[in-house]
C-alpha positions as a Python dict, from the first residue, in 0.01 Angstrom:
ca = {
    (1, 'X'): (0, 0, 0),
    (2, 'X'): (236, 186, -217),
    (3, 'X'): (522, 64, -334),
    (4, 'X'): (842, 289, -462),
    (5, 'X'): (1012, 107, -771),
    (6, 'X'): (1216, 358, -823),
    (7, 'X'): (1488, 52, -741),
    (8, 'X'): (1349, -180, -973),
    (9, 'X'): (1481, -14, -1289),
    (10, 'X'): (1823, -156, -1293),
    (11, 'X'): (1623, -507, -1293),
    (12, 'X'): (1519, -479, -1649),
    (13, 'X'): (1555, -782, -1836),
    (14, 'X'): (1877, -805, -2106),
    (15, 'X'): (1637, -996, -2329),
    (16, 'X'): (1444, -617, -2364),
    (17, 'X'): (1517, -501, -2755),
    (18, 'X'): (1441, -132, -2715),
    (19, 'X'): (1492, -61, -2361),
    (20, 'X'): (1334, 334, -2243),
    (21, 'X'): (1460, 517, -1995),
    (22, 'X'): (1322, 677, -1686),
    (23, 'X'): (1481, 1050, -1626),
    (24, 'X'): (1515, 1156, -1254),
    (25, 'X'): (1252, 1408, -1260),
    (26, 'X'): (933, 1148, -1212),
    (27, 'X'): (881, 924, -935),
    (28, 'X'): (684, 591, -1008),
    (29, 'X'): (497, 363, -753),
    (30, 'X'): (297, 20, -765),
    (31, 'X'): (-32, 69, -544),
    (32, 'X'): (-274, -249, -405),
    (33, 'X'): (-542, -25, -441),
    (34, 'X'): (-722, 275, -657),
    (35, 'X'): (-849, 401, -349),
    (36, 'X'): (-437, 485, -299),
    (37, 'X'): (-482, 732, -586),
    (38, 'X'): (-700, 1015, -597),
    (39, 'X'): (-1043, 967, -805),
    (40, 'X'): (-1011, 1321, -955),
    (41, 'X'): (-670, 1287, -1090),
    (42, 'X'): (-713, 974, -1186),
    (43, 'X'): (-1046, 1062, -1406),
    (44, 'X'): (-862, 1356, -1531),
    (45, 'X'): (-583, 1120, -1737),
    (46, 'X'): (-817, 860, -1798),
    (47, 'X'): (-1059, 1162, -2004),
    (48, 'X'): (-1377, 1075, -2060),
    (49, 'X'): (-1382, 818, -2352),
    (50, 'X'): (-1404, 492, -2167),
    (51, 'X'): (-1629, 444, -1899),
    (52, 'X'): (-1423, 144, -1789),
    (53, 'X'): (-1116, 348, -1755),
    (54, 'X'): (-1290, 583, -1437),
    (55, 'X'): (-1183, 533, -1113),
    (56, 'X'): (-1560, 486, -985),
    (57, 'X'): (-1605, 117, -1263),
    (58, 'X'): (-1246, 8, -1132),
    (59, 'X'): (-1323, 108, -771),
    (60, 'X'): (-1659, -91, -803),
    (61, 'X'): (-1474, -392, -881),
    (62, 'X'): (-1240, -372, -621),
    (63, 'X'): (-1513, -271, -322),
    (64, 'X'): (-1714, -579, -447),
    (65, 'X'): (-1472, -824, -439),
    (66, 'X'): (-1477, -886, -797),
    (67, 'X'): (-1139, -869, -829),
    (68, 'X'): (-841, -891, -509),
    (69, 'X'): (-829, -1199, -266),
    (70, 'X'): (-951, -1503, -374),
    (71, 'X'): (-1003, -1374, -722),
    (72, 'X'): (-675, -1454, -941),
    (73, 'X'): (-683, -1038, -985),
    (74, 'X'): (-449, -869, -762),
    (75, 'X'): (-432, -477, -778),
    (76, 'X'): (-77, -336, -881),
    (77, 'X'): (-171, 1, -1012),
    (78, 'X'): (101, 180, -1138),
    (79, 'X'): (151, 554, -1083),
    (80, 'X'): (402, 814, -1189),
    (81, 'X'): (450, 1154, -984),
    (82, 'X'): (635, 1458, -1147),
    (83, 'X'): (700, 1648, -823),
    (84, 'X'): (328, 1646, -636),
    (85, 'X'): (148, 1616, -936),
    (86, 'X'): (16, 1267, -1065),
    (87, 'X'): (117, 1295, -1430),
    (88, 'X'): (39, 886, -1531),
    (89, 'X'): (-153, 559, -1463),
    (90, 'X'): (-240, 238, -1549),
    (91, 'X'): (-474, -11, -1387),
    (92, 'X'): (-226, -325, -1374),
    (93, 'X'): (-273, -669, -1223),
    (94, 'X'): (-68, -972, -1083),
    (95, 'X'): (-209, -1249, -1219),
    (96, 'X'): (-188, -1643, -1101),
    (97, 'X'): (-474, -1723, -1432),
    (98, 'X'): (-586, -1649, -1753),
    (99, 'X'): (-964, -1599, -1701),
    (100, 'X'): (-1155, -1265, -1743),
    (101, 'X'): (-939, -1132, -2010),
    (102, 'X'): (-1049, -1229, -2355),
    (103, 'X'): (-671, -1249, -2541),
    (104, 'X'): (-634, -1608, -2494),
    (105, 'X'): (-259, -1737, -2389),
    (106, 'X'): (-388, -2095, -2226),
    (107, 'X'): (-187, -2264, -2524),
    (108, 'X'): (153, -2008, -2376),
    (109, 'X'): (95, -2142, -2004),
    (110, 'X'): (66, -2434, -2165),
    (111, 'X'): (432, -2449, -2306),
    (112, 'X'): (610, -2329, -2009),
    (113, 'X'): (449, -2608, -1817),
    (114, 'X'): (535, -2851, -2089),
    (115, 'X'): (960, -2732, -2035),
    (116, 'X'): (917, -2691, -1633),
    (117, 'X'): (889, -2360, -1639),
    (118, 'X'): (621, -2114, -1469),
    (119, 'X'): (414, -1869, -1631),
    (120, 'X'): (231, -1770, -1350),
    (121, 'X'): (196, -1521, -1223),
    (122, 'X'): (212, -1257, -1485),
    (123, 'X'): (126, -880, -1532),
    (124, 'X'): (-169, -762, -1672),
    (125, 'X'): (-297, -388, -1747),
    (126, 'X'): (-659, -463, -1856),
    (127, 'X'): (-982, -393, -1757),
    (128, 'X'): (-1086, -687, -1579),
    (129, 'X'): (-1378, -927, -1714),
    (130, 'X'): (-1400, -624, -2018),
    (131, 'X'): (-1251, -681, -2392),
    (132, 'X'): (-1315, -317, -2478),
    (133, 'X'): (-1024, -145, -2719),
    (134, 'X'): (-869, 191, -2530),
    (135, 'X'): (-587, 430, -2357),
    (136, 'X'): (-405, 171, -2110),
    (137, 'X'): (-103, 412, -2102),
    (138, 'X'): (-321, 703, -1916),
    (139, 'X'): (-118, 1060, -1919),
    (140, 'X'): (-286, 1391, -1957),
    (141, 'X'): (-210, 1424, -2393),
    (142, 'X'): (-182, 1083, -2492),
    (143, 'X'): (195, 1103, -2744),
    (144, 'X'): (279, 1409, -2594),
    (145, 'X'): (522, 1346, -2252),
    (146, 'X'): (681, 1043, -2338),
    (147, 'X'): (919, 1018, -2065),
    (148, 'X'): (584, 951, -1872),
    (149, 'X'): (453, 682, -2131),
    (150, 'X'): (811, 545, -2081),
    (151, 'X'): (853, 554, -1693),
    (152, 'X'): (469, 327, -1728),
    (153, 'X'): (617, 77, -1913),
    (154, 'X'): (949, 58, -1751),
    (155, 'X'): (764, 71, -1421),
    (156, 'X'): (576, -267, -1550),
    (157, 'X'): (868, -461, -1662),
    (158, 'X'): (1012, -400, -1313),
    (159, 'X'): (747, -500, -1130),
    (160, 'X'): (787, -845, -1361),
    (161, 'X'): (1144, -875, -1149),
    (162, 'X'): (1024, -760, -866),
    (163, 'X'): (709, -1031, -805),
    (164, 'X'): (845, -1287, -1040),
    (165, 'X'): (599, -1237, -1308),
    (166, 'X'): (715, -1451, -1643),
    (167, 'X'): (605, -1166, -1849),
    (168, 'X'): (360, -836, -1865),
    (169, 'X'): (55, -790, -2085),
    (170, 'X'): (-111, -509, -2238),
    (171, 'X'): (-471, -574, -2366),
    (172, 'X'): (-677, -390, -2614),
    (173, 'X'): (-479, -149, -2639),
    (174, 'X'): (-563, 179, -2922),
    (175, 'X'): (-344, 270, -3174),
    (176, 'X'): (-103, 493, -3020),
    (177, 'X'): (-13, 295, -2718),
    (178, 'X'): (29, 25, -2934),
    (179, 'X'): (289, 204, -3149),
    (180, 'X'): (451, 280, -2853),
    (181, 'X'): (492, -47, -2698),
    (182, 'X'): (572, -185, -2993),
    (183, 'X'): (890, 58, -3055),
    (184, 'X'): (975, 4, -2672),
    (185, 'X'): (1021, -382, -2748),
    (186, 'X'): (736, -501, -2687),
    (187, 'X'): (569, -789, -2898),
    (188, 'X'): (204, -726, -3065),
    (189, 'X'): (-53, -956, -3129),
    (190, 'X'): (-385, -905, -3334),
    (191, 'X'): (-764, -1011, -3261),
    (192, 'X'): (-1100, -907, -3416),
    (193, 'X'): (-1457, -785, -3273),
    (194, 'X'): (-1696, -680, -3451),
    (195, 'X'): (-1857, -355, -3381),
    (196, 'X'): (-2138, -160, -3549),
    (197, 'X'): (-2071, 187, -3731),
    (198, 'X'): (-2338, 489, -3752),
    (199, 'X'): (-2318, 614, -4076),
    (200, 'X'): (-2588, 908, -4011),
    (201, 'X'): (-2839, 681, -4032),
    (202, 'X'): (-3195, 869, -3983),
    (203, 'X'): (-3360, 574, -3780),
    (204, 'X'): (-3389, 209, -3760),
    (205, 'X'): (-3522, 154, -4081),
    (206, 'X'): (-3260, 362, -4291),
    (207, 'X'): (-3027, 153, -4113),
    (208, 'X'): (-3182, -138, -4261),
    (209, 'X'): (-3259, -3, -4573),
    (210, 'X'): (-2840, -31, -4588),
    (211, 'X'): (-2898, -427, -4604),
    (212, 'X'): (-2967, -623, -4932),
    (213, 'X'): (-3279, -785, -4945),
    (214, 'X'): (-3215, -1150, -4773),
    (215, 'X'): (-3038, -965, -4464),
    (216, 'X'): (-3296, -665, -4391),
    (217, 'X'): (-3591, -958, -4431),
    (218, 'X'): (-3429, -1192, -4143),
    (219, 'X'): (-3421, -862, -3896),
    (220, 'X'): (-3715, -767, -3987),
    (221, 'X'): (-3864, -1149, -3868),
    (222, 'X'): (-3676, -1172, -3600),
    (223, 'X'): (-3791, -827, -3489),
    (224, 'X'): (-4175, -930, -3537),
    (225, 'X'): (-4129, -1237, -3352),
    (226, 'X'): (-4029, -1058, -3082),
    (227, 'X'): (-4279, -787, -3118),
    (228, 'X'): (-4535, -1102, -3062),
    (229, 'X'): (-4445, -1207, -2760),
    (230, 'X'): (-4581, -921, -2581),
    (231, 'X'): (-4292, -831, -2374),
    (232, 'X'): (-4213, -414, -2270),
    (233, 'X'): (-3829, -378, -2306),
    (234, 'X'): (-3729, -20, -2145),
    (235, 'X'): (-3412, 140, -2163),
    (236, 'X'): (-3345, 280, -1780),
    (237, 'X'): (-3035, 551, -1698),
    (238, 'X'): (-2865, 388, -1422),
    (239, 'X'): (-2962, 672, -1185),
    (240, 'X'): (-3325, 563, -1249),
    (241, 'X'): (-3264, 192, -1195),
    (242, 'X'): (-3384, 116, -826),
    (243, 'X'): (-3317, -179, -607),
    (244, 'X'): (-3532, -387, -719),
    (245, 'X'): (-3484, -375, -1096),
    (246, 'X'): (-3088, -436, -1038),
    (247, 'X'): (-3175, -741, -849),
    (248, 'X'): (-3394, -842, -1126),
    (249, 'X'): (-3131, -818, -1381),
    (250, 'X'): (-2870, -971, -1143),
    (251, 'X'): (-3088, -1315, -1133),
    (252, 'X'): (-3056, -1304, -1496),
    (253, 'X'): (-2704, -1190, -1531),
    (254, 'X'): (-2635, -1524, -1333),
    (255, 'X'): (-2916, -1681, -1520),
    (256, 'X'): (-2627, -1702, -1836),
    (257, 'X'): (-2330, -1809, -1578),
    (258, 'X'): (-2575, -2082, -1447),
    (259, 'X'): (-2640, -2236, -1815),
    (260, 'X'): (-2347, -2258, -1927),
    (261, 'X'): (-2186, -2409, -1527),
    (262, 'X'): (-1933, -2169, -1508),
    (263, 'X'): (-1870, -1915, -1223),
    (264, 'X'): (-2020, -1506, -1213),
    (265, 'X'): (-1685, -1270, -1109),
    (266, 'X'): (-1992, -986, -1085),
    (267, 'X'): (-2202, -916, -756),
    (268, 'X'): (-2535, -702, -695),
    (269, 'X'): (-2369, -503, -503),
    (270, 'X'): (-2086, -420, -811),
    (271, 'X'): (-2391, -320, -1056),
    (272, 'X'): (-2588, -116, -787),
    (273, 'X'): (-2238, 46, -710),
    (274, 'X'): (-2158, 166, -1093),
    (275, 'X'): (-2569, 263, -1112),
    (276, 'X'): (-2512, 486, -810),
    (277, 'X'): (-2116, 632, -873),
    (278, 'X'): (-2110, 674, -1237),
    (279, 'X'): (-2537, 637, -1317),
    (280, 'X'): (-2514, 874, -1668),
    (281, 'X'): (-2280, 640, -1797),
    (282, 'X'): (-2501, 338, -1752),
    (283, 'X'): (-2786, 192, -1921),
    (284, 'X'): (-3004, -49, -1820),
    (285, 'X'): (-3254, -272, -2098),
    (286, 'X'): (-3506, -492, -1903),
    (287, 'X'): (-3763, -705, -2008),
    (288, 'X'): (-4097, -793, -1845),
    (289, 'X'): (-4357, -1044, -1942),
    (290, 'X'): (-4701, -953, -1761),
    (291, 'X'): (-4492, -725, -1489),
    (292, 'X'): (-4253, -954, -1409),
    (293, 'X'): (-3917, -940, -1530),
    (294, 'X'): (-3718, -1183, -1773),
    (295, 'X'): (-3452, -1099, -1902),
    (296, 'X'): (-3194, -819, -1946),
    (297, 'X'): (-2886, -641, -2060),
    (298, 'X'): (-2651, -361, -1928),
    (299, 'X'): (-2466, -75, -2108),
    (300, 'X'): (-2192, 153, -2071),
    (301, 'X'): (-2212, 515, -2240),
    (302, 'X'): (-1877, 657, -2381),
    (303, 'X'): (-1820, 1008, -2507),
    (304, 'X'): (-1875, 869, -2813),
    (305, 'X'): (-1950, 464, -2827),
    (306, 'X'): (-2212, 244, -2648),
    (307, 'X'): (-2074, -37, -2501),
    (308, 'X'): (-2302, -362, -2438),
    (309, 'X'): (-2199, -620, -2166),
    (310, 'X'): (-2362, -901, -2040),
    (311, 'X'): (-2701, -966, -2100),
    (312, 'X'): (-2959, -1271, -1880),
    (313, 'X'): (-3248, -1465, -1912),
    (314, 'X'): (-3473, -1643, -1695),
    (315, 'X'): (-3709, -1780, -1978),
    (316, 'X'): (-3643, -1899, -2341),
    (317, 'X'): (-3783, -1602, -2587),
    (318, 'X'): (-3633, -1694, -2907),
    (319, 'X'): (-3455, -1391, -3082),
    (320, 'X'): (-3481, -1169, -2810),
    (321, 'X'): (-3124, -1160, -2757),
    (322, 'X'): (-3071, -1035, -3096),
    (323, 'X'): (-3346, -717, -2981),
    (324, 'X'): (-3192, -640, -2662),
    (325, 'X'): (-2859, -698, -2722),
    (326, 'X'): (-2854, -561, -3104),
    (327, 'X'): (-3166, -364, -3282),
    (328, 'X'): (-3291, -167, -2889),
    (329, 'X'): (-2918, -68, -2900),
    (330, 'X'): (-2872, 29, -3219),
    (331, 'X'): (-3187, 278, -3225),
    (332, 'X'): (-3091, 416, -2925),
    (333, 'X'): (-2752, 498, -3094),
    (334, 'X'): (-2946, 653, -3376),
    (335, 'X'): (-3159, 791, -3169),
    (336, 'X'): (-2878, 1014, -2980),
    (337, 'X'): (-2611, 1016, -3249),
    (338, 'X'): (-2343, 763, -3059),
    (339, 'X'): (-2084, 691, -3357),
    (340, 'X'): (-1979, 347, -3247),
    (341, 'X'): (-2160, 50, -3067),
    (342, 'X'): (-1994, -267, -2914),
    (343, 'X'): (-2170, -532, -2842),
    (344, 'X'): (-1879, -774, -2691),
    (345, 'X'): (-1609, -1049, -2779),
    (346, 'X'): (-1688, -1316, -3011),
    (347, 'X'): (-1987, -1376, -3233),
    (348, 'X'): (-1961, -1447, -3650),
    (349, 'X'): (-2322, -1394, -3628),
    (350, 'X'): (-2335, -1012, -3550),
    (351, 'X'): (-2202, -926, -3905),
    (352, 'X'): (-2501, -1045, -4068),
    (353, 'X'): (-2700, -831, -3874),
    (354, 'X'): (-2465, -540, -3957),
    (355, 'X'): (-2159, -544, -3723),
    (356, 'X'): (-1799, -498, -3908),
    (357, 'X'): (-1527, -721, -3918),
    (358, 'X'): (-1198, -493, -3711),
    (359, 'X'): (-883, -577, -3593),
    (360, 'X'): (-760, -518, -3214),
    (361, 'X'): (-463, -517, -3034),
    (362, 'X'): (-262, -619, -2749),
    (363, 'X'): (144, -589, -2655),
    (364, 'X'): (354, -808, -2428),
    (365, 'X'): (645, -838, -2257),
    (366, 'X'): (820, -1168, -2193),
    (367, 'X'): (1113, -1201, -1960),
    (368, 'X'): (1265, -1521, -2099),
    (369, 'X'): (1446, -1508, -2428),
    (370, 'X'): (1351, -1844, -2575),
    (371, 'X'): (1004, -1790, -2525),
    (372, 'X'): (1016, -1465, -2627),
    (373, 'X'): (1128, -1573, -3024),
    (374, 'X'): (919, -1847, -2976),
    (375, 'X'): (618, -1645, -2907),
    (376, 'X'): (691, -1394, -3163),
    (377, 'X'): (643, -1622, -3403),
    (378, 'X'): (393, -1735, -3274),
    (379, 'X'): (188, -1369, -3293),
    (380, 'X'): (340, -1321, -3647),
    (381, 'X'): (182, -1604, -3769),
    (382, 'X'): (-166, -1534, -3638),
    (383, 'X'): (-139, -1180, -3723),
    (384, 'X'): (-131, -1307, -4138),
    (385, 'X'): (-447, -1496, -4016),
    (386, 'X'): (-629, -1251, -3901),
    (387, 'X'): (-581, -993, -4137),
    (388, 'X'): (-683, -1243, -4431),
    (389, 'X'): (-989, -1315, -4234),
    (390, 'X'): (-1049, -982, -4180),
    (391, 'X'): (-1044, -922, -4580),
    (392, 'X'): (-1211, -1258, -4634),
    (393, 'X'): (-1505, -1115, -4405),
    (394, 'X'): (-1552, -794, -4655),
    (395, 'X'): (-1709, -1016, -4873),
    (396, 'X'): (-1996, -1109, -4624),
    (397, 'X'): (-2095, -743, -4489),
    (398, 'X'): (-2508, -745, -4538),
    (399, 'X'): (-2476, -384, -4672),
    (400, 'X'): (-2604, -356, -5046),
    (401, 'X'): (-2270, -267, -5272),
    (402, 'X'): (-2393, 78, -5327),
    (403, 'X'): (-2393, 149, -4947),
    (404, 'X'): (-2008, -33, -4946),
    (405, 'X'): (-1889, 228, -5167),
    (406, 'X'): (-2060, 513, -5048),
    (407, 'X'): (-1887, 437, -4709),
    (408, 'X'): (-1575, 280, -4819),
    (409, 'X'): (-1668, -31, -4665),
}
């Protein structure tokens, strides 16, 4: 149901260092569901850069029950109206946990509890269960009407009075947004991925012909020991994936959730629903051994990145994750010119097999005062620790020094 806030905005905290204001000519409302808000105006802010961003991915999520009851993720979209015309968005959620959103704040929940205090629930514009950099402050020119930009934010810290939310949190958000947060108030705090970068490379091998000698001999054995198990991997459009092959790759989707005893947010029916609303911005990679299949991994297609997301498998086929969920990637970015490929959160172990080091981004709002300083010093600190990590990890790119300079690292 929508909700008006148009009340809310004399509830903004006193503890706020920049406050923005809201002008009288836009109208902003909280909404418990996307389906509230029209798909084609919706897709037309969000633009076609991030998959994750359409209204058919975040519908998916909420028609599956991946997120809403039951789930820690409640739906508080935010919208902004000039007149009839839906001029802004964000996908925003009340939160009661921390899971499913890859900037880590256990150790904040931690303190409030520690001085009787409650951080739950919070806000939360994200893409749920997805650490993927992006617009999270949608309008039609991103920088251009910033009285929109402003009535988002404003429209976020209200709902913080309004549901009792400690605080608000923006996560992975680009460069712009985060300049703008940041001169509305808000606090920023650094992370890293590490993401792989077409340099015009002509195919597989020129990519690898990048490496210096130790690096380009360990993907070249891993590659063969895959090539010996006899497996067919096949890269499938989503339109092209049938029944069947989803439910394949679902049992090993949970296949990783299972090892490591931990719970799957993601249903069937959520991956047949993205293959079938949005299927030329999903890829498929499974893997059969003998025509049965073993193991898997899904991607999304951006205007101009590939994003990888969670890969399965039933059997133990040393080094294949590295194929499926690295090299089959990469050639397929080659292949089709995609400048950027991300292959998830986490993992030291991608640079060596070409992934860079980069930093990422995410604001937030907190309501009370003492936490806020304490917290900023908290992200200060961390920020000087990752950017000397980032520089530290310069020194261990696999790319011969030649190729460094050619590309300015």
């Amino acid at each position: 149901m929508a909700r008006p806030v148009a009340a809310w905005l004399g509830l903004l905290s006193a503890t706020q260092q920049h406050p923005v204001s809201i002008q009288a000519t836009v109208q902003t409302s909280l909404h418990d569901s996307i389906d509230e808000l029209p798909a084609a105006a919706w897709n037309a802010l969000a633009g076609p850069a991030d998959p994750f961003l359409s209204h058919e991915f975040l519908g998916a999520l909420e028609h599956s029950g991946a997120i809403g009851a039951g789930t820690g993720w409640h739906p508080r979209h935010v919208a902004v109206h000039r007149g009839e015309d839906l001029v802004g968005v964000m996908p925003c959620y009340l939160k009661d946990h921390s899971f499913g959103e890859f900037v880590f704040d256990w150790s904040w929940a931690h303190a409030y509890a520690r001085y009787g205090r409650k951080y739950y629930p919070k806000l939360v514009t994200a893409i749920p269960y997805v650490p993927v950099t992006g617009r999270r402050l949608l309008v039609k020119e991103q920088g251009a009407d910033r009285e929109v930009s402003a009535a988002l934010a404003q429209c976020v810290v209200a709902g913080c009075a309004r549901s009792g939310a400690s605080s608000a949190h923006v996560l992975f958000t680009d460069q712009a947004d985060s300049a703008f947060l940041r001169d509305a108030g808000w606090l920023l705090r650094s992370g890293y991925q590490y993401h792989w970068r077409n340099e015009g490379y002509r195919d597989f091998q020129d990519f690898l012909d990048s490496f210096v000698a130790r690096y380009r001999k360990m993907v070249r054995q891993e590659r063969r020991r895959v090539a010996a198990y006899g497996l067919r991997i096949e890269m499938l459009s989503g339109g092209k994936v049938t029944a069947d092959q989803w439910w394949a790759f679902y049992r090993c989707y949970l296949a990783t959730f299972d090892k490591k005893l931990n719970h799957a947010p993601l249903s069937a029916e959520f991956f047949m629903e993205i293959g079938r609303r949005m299927p030329e911005r999903v890829l498929l990679c499974l893997v059969s051994d003998r025509g049965c299949y073993v193991a898997g991994a899904i991607f999304f297609v951006g205007e101009h990145a590939l994003y990888g997301r969670h890969w399965g498998s039933l059997q133990d086929y040393p080094d294949l994750h590295f194929e499926v969920c690295y090299y089959t990637p990469i050639e397929y970015c080659i292949e089709h010119a995609i400048r950027r490929f991300e292959a998830g959160a986490q993992g030291e172990f991608k640079v060596r097999r070409g992934f860079r080091p980069v930093a990422t981004h995410s604001a937030h709002w907190i309501a009370a005062e003492d936490f806020r300083l304490a917290i900023d010093g908290f992200v200060m600190r961390e920020g000087s620790e990752v950017a000397a990590y980032l520089e530290e990890m310069q020194g261990h790119l696999p790319f011969r020094a030649a190729r460094l300079t050619e590309t300015g690292r």
